[in-house]
Backbone as CSV, one residue per row, in Angstrom:
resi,resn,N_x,N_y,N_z,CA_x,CA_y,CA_z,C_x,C_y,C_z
1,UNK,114.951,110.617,110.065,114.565,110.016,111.339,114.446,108.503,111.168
2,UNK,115.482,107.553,112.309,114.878,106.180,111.927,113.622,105.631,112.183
3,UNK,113.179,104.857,111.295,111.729,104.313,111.259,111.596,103.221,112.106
4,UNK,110.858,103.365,113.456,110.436,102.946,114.343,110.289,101.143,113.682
5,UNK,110.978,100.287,114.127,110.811,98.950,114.085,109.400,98.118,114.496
6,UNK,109.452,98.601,115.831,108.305,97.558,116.581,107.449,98.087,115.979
7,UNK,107.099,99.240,115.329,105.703,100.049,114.739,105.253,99.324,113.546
8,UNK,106.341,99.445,112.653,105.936,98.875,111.379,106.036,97.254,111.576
9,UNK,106.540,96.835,112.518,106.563,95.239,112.371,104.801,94.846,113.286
10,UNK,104.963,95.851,114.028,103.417,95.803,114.760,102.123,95.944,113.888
11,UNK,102.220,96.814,112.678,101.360,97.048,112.135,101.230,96.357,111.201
12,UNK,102.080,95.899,110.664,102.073,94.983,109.153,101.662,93.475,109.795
13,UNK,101.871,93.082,110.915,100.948,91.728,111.721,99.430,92.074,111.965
14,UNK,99.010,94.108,112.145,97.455,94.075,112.323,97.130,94.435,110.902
15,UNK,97.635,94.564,109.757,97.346,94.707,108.883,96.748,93.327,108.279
16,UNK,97.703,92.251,108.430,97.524,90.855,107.819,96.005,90.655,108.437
17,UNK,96.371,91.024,109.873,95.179,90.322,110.603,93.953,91.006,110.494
18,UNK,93.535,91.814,109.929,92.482,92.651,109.235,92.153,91.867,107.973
19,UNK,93.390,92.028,107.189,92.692,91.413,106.041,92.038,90.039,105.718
20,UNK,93.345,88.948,106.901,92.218,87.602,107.009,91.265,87.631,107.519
21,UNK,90.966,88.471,108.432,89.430,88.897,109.271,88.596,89.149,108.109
22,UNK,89.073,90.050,107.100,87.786,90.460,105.799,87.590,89.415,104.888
23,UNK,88.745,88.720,104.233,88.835,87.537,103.568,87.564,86.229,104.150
24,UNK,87.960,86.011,105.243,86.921,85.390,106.313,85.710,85.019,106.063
25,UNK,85.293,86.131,105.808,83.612,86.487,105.642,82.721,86.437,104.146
26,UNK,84.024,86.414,103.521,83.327,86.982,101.950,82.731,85.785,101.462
27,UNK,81.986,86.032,100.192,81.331,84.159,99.580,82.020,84.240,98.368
28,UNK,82.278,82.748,97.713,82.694,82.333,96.824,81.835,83.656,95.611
29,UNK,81.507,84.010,95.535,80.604,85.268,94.779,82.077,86.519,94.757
30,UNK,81.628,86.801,95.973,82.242,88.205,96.160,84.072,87.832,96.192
31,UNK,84.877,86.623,96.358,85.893,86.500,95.321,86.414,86.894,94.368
32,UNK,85.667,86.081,93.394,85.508,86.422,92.266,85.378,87.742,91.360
33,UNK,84.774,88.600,92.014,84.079,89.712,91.834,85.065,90.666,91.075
34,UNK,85.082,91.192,89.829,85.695,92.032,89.456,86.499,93.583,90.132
35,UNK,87.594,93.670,90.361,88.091,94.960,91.649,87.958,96.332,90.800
36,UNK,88.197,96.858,91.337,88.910,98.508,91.166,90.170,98.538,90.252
37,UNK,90.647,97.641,90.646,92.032,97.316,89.660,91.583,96.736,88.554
38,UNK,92.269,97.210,87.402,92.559,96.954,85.978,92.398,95.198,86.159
39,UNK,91.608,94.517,85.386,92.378,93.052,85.351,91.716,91.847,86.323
40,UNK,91.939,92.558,87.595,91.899,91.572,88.988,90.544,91.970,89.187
41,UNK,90.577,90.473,89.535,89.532,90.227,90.356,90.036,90.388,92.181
42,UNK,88.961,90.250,93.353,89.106,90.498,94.633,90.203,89.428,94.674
43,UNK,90.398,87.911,94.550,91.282,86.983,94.674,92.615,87.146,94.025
44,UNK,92.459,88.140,92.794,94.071,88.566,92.086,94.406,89.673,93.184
45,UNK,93.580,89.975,94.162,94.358,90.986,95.089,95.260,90.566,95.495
46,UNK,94.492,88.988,96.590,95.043,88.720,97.403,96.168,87.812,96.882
47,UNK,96.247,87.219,95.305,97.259,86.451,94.926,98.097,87.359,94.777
48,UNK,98.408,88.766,94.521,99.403,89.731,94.401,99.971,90.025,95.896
49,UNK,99.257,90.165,96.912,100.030,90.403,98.321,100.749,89.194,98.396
50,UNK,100.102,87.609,98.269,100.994,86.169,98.471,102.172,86.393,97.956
51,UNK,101.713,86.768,96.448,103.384,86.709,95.720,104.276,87.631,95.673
52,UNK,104.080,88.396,96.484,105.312,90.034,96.742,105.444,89.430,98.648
53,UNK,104.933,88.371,99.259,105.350,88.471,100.476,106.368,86.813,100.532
54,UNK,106.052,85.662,99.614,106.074,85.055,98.926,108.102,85.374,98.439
55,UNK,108.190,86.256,97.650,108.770,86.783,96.957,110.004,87.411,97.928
56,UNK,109.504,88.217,98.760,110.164,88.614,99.783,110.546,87.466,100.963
57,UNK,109.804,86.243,100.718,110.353,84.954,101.412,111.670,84.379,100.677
58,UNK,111.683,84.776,99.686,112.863,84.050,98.639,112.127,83.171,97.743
59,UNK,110.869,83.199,97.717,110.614,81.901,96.799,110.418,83.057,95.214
60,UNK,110.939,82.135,93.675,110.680,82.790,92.400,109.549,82.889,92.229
61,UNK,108.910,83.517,91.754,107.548,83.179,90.803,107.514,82.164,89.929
62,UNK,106.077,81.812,89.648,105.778,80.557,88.510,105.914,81.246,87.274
63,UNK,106.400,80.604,86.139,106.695,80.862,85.001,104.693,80.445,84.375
64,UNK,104.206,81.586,83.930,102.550,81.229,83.504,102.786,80.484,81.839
65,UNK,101.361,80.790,81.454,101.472,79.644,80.362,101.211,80.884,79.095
66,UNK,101.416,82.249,79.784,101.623,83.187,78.656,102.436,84.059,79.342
67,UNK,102.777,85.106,78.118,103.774,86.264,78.487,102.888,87.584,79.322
68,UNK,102.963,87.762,81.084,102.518,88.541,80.898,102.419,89.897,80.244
69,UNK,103.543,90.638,79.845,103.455,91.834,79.573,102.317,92.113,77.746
70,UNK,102.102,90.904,77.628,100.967,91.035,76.702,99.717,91.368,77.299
71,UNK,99.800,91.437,78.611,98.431,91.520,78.970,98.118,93.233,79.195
72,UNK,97.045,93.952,78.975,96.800,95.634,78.616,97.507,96.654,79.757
73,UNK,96.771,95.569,81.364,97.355,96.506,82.675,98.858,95.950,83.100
74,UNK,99.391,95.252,82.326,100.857,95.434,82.977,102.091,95.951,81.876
75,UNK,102.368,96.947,82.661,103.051,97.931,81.531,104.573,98.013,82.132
76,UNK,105.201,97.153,83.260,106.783,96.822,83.619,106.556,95.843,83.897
77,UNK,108.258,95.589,84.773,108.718,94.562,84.802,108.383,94.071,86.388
78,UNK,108.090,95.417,87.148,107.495,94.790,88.161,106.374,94.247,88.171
79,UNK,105.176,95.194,87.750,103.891,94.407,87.020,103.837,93.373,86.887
80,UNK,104.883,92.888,85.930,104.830,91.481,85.088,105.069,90.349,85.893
81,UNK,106.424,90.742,87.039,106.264,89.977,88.409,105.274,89.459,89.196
82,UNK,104.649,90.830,89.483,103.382,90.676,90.272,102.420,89.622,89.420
83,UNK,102.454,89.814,88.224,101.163,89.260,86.939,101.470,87.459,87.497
84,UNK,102.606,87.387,87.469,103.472,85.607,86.923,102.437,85.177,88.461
85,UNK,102.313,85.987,89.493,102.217,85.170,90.673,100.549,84.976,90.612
86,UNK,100.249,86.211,90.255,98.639,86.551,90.124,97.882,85.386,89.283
87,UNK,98.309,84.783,88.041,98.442,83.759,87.156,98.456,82.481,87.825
88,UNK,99.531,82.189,88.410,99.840,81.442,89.081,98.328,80.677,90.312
89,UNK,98.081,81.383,90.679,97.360,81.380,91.916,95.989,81.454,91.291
90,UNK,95.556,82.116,90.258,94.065,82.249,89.723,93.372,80.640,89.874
91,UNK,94.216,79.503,89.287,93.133,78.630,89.384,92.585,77.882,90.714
92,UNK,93.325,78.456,91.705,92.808,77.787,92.633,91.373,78.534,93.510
93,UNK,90.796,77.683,94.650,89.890,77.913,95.077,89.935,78.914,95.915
94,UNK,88.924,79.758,96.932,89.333,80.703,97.170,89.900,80.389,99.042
95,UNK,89.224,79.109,99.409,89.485,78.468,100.576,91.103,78.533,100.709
96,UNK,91.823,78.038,99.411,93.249,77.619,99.879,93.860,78.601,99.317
97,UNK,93.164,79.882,98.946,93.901,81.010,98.591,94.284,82.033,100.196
98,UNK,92.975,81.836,100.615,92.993,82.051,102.029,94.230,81.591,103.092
99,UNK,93.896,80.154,102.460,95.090,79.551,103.708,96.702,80.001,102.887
100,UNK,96.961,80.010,102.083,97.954,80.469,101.613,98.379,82.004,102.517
101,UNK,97.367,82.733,102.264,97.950,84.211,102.567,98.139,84.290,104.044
102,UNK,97.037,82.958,105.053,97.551,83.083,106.357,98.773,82.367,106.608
103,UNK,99.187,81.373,105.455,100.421,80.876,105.881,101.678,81.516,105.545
104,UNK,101.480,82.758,104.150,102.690,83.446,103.787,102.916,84.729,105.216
105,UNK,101.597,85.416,105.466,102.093,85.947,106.126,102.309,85.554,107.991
106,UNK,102.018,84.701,108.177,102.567,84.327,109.469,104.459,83.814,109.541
107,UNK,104.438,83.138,107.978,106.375,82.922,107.938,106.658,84.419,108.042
108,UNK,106.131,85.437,107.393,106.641,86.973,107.437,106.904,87.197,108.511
109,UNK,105.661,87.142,109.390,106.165,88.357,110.587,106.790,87.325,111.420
110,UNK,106.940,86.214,111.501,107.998,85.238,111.908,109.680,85.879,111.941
111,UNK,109.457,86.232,110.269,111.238,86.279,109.908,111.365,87.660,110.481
112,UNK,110.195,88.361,110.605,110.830,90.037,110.155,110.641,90.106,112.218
113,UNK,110.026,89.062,113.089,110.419,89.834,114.305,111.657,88.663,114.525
114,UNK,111.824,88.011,113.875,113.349,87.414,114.592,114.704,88.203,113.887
115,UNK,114.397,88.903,113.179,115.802,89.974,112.513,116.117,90.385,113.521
116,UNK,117.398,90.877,113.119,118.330,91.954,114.219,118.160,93.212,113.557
117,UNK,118.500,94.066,114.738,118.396,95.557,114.095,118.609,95.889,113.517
118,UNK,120.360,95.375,112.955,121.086,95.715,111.572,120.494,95.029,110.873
119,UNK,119.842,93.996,110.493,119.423,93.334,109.192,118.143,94.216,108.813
120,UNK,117.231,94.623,110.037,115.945,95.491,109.720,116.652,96.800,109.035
121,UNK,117.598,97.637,109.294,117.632,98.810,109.017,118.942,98.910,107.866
122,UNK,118.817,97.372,107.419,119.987,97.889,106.032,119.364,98.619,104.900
123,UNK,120.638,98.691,104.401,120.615,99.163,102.845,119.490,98.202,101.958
124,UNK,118.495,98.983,101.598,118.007,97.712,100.650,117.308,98.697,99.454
125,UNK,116.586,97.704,98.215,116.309,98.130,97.118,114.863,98.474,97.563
126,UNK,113.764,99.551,97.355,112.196,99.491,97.889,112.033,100.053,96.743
127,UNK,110.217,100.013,96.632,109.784,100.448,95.175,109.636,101.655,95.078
128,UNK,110.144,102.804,96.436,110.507,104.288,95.898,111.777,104.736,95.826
129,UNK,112.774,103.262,95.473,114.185,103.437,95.480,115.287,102.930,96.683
130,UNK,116.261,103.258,96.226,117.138,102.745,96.746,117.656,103.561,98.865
131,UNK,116.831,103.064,99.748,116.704,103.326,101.101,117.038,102.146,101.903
132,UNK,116.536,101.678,103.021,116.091,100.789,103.979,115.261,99.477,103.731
133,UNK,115.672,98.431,104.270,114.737,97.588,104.639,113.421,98.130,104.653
134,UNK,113.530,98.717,106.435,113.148,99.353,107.116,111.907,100.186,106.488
135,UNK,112.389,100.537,105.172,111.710,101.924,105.116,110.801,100.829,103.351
136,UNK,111.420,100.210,103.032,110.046,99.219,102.127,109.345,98.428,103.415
137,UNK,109.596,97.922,104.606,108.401,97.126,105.132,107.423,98.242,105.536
138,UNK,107.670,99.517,105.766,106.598,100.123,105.870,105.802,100.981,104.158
139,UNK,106.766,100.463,103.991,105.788,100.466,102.087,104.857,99.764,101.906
140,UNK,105.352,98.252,102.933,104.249,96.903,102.545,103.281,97.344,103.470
141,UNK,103.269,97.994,104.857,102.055,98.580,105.761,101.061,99.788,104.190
142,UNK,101.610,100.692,104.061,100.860,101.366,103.126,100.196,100.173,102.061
143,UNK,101.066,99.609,101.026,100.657,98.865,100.307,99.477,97.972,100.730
144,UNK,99.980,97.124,101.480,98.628,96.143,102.189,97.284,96.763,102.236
145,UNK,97.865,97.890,102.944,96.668,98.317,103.652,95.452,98.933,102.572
146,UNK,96.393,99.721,101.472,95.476,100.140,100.012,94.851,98.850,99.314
147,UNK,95.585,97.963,99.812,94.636,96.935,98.804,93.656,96.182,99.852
148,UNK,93.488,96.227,100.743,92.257,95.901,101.770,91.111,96.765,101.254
149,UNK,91.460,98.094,101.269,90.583,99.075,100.843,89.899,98.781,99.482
150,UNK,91.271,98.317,98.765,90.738,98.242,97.058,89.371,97.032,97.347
151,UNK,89.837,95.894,97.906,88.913,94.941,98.455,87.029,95.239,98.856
152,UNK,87.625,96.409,100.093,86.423,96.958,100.695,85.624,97.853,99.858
153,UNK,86.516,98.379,98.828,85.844,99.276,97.871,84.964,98.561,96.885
154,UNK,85.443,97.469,96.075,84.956,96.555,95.254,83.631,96.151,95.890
155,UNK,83.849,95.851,97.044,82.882,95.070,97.864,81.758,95.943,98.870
156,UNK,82.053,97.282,98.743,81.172,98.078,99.393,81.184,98.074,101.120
157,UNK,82.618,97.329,101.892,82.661,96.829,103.111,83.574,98.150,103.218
158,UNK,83.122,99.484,103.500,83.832,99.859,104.458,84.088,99.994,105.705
159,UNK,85.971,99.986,106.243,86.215,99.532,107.417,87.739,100.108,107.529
160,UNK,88.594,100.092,108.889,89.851,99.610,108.911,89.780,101.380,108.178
161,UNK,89.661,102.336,107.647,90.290,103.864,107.434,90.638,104.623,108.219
162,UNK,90.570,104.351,109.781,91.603,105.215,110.560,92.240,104.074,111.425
163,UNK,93.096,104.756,112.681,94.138,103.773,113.491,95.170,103.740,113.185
164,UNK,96.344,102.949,113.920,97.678,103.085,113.714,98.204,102.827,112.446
165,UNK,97.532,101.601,111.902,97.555,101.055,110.538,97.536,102.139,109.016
166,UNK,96.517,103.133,109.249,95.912,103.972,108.252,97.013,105.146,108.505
167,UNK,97.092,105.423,109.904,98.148,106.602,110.133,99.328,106.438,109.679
168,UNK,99.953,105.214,109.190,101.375,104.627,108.646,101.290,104.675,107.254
169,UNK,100.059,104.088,106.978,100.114,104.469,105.205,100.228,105.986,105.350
170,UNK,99.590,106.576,105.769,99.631,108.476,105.431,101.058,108.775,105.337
171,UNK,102.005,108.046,106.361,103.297,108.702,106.828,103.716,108.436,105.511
172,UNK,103.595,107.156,104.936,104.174,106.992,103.642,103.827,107.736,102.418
173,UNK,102.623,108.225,102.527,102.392,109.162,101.395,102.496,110.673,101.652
174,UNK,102.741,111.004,102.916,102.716,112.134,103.285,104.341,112.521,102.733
175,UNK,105.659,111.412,102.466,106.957,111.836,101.773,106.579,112.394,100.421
176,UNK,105.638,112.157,99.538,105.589,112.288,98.509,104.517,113.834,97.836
177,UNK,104.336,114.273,98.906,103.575,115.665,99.029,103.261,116.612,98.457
178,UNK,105.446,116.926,99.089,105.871,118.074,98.618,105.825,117.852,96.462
179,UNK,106.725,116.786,96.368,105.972,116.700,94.767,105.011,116.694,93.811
180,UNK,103.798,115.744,94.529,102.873,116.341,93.811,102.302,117.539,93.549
181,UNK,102.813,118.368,94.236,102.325,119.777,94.343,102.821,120.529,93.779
182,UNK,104.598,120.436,94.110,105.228,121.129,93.408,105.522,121.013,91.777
183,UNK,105.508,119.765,91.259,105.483,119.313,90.343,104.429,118.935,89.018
184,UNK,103.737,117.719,90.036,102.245,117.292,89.188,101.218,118.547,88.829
185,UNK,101.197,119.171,89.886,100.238,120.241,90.050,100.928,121.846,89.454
186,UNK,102.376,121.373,89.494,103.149,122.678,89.231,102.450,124.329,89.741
187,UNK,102.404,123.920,91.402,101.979,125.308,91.839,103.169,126.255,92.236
188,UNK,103.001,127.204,91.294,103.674,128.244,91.255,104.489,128.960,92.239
189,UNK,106.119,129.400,91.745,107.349,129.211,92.825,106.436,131.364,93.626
190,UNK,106.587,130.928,95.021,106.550,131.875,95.892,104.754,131.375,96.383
191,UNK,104.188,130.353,95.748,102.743,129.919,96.722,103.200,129.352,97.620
192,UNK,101.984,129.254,98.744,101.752,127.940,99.675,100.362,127.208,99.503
193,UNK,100.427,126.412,99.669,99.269,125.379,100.012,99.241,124.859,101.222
194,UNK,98.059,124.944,101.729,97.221,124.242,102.793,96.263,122.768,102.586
195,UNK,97.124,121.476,102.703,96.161,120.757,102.697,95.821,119.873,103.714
196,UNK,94.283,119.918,103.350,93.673,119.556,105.410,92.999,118.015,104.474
197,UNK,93.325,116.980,105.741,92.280,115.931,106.097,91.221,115.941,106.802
198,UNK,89.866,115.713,106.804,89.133,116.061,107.742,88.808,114.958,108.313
199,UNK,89.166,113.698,107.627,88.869,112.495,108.640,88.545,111.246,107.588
200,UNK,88.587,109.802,108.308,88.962,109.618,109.530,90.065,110.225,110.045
201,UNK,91.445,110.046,109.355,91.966,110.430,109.651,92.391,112.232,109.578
202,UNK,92.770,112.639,110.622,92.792,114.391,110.570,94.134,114.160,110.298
203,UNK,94.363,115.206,109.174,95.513,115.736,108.776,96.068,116.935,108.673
204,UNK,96.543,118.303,108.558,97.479,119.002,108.167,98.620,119.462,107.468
205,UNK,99.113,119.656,106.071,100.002,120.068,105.525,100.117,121.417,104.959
206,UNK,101.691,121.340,105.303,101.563,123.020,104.466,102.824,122.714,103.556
207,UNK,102.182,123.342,102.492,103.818,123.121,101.442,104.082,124.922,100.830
208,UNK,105.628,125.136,100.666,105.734,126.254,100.403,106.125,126.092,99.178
209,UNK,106.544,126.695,97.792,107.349,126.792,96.835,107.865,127.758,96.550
210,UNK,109.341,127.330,96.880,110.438,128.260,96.903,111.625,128.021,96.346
211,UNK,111.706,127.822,94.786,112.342,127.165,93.902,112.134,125.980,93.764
212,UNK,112.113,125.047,94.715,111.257,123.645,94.877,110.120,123.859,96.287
213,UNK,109.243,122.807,96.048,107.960,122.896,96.987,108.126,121.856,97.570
214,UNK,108.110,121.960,99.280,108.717,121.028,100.362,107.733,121.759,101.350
215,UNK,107.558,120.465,102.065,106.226,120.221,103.479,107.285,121.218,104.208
216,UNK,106.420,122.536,105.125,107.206,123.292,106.263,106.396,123.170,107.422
217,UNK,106.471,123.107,108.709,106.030,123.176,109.975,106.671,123.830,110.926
218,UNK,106.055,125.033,111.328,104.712,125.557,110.725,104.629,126.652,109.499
219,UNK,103.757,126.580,108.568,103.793,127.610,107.256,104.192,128.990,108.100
220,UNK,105.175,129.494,106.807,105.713,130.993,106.926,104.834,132.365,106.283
221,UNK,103.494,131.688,105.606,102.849,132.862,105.333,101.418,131.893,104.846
222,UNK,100.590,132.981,104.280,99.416,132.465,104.403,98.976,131.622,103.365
223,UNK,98.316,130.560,103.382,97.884,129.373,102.202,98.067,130.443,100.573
224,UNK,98.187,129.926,99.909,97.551,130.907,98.177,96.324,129.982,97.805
225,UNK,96.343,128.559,98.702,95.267,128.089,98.309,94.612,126.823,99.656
226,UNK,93.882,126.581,99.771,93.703,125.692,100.997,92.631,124.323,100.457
227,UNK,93.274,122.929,100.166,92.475,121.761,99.924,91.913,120.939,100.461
228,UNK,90.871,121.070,100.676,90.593,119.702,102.100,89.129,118.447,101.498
229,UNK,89.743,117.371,102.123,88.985,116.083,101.732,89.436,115.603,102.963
230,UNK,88.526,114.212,102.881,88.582,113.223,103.745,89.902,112.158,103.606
231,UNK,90.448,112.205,104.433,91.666,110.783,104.503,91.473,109.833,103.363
232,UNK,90.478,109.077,103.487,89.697,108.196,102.660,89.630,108.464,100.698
233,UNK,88.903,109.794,100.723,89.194,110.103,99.104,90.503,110.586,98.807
234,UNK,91.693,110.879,99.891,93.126,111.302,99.771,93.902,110.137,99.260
235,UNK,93.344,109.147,100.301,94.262,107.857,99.898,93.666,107.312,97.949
236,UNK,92.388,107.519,98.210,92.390,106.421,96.619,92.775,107.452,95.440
237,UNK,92.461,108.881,96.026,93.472,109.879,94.971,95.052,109.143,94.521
238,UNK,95.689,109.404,95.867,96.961,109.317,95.839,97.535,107.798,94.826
239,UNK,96.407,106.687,95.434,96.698,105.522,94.812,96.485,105.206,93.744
240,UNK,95.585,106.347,92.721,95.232,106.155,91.581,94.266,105.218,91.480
241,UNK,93.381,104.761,92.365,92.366,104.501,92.632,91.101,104.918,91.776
242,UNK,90.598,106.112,91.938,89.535,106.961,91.113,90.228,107.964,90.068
243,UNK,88.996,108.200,89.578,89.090,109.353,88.783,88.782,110.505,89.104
244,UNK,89.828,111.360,89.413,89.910,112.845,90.380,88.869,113.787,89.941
245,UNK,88.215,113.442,88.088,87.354,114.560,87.355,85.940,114.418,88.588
246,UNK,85.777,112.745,88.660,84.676,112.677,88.957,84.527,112.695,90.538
247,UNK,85.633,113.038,91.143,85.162,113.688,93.054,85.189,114.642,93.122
248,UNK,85.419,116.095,92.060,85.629,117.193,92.334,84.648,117.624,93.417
249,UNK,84.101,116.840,93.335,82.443,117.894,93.890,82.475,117.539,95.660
250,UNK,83.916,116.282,95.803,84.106,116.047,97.428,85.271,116.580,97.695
251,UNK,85.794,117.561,96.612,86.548,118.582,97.341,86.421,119.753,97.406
252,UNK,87.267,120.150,99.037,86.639,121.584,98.867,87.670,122.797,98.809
253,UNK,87.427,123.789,97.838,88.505,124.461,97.173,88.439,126.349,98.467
254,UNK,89.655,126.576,98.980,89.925,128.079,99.286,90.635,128.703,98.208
255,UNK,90.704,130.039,98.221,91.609,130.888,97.874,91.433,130.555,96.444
256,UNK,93.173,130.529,95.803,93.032,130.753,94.593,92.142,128.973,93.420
257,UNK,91.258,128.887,92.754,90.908,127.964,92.733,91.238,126.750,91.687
258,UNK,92.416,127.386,91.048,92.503,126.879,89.429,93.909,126.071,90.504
259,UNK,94.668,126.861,90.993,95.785,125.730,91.570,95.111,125.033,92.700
260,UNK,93.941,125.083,93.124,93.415,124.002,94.213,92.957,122.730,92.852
261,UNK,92.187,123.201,92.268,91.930,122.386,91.107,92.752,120.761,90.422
262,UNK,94.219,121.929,89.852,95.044,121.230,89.632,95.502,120.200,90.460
263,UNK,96.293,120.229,91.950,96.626,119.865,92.454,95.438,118.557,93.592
264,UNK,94.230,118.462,92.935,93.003,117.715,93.276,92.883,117.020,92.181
265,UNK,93.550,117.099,90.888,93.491,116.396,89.642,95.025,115.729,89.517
266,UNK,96.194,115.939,90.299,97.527,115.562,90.135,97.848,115.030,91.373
267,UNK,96.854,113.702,91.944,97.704,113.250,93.346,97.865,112.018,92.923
268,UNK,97.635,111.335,92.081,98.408,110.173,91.754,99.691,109.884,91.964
269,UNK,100.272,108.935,92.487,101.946,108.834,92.456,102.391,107.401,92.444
270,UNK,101.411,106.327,93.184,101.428,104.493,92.706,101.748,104.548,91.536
271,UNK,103.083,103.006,91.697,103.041,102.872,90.071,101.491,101.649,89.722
């Protein structure tokens, strides 16, 4: 199905505009502040969105004054990308880190609503492979939007987890489903799974495995197991965010319980 243009170009402008809204408010303190992420601090967040939007402007990265891939959390070559810009941007203040990210992303949604249709919906390279334009700018809606969270998480500001915005990251992780299940979780060929969101955002999936395990609507027989959490602990699962040992106790397991288990310990899929 093609991916709705005005949606993702709509959302990735309320995405920006969320996050300078949160940026906004914070103090030279809470900057600084060590994240959720390996490494970064709240300001290496926002120097990593500059330099992947930055990046996607055409401009190179700065060459730093070390190699990143010496450093523990960057283990590729995209990493190491992301690292050069993150580097780059650390010594400055957090005022003109600010104005930076309102000035990278206002050239963005500049370029991306003056495209033509064919330039939005080409062939292009995205970081789950080789698809669409189209289909990485709504990578950067998911993406963005997880690292607002990573932000709000660090910082204890929760906000911004349901709406059109949150419903677009899901769409994007909702492709990747059928694998973790079938795969990470390796639930067994002739199950189904039932997995429910209960909110903010409400969700529904059913996956069958039937030589491979793929999302069906509507399931052809009854769950073998049924998983349900909140939108919220789905997403920082999925993003590799937390440690799945230690939410067991905010999920809640039907049916059979060793493959609800598994598949509550195997939703990672971010690189």
């Amino acid at each position: 199905m093609k991916i709705d243009r005005d949606a993702v170009v709509g959302n990735l402008g309320a995405e920006w505009a969320s996050i300078s809204e949160l940026l906004g408010g914070l103090s030279a303190q809470d900057w600084k502040a060590p994240s959720v992420l390996p490494g970064w601090s709240v300001q290496d967040i926002v120097a990593h969105m500059i330099g992947t939007e930055s990046w996607l402007d055409g401009q190179d990265p700065p060459e730093p004054g070390l190699d990143p891939m010496s450093l523990p959390h960057v283990r590729n070559e995209i990493a190491a990308r992301n690292e050069r810009w993150v580097l780059s941007i650390r010594p400055d203040d957090p005022a003109r880190v600010l104005d930076r990210f309102r000035e990278i992303t206002d050239r963005r949604l500049a370029a991306l609503r003056a495209m033509s249709d064919e330039e939005f919906h080409r062939p292009s390279w995205t970081p789950a492979g080789e698809d669409t334009y189209a289909r990485f700018m709504r990578i950067r809606v998911f993406d963005c939007w997880l690292h607002e969270q990573d932000i709000r998480a660090t910082l204890d500001l929760p906000g911004h987890e349901d709406g059109p915005v949150a419903e677009m990251a899901l769409d994007e992780v909702a492709g990747a489903i059928g694998f973790l299940i079938g795969k990470r979780a390796g639930a067994p060929d002739g199950s189904a799974v039932a997995l429910r969101l209960t909110g903010p955002v409400r969700r529904e999936y059913h996956v069958e495995v039937d030589g491979r395990a793929k999302v069906v609507d509507p399931p052809s027989r009854p769950a073998t197991t049924t998983v349900s959490m909140t939108s919220s602990l789905f997403t920082r699962l999925t993003g590799g965010r937390v440690d799945p040992a230690s939410r067991l106790t905010e999920v809640e397991l039907a049916g059979d319980p060793d493959l609800g288990r598994r598949i509550a310990l195997n939703l990672a899929f971010t690189i």
